[in-house]
N, C-alpha and C positions, 0 to 999 in steps of 0.2 A: 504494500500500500504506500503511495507516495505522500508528501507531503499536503498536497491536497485536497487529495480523497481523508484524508485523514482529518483536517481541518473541516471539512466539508462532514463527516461524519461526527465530528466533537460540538459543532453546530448543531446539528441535529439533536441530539444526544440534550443539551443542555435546553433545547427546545423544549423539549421534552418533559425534562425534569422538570422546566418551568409551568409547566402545567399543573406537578403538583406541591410544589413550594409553597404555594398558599396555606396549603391543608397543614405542612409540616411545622409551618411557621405560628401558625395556630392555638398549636401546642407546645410552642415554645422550642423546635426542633426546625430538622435540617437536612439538606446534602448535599454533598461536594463530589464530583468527577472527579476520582482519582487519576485514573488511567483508561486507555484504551488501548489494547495490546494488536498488535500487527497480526493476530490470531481472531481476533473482535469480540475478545473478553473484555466488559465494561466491567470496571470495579470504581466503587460507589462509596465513600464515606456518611456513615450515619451520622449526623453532629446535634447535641443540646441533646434534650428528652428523649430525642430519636435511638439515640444507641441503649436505653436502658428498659423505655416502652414494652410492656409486655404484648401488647400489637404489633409490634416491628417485623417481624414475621409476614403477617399479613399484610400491613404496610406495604414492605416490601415489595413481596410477590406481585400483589393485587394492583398496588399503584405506581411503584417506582417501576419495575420490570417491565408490567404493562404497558407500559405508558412508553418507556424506549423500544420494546418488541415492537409497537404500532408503528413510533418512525421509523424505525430502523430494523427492518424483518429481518433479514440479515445476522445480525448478532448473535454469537454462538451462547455466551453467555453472561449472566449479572450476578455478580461478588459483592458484599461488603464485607471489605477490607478491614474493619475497627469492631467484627459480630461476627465473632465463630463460627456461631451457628446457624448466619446466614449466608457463609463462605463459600 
């Protein structure tokens, strides 16, 4: 993936996530684009409330994931990186 596509894909991506930032921020919580791997593993920082929420799971899956699988079908997969257990 060049420099571009890559760009062009962290665009999307943050598109994305700004969809659900509202909802995050809400509750006092967050997240950040960590990475995007030249493999098109998105890894995700949960930040504030986000990383402790016993929702975050669901969170997760349901709205963060969601929400970049829609732009970006593509993506093999979504990590957060700071939640073991949604690694």
């Amino acid at each position: 993936m060049n420099i571009e596509e890559k760009s062009t894909l962290i665009a999307l991506i943050e598109s994305a996530l700004d969809t659900v930032r509202p909802y995050l921020e809400a509750d006092g919580g967050n997240v950040k684009l960590a990475e995007v791997t030249d493999d098109l593993v998105v890894r995700l920082e949960l930040i504030g409330s986000c990383q402790t929420c016993p929702m975050n799971a669901m969170t997760f899956r349901a709205g963060l994931e969601e929400s970049i699988r829609k732009a970006v079908p593509h993506v093999k997969r979504v990590e957060a990186v700071n939640v073991p257990s949604l690694a």
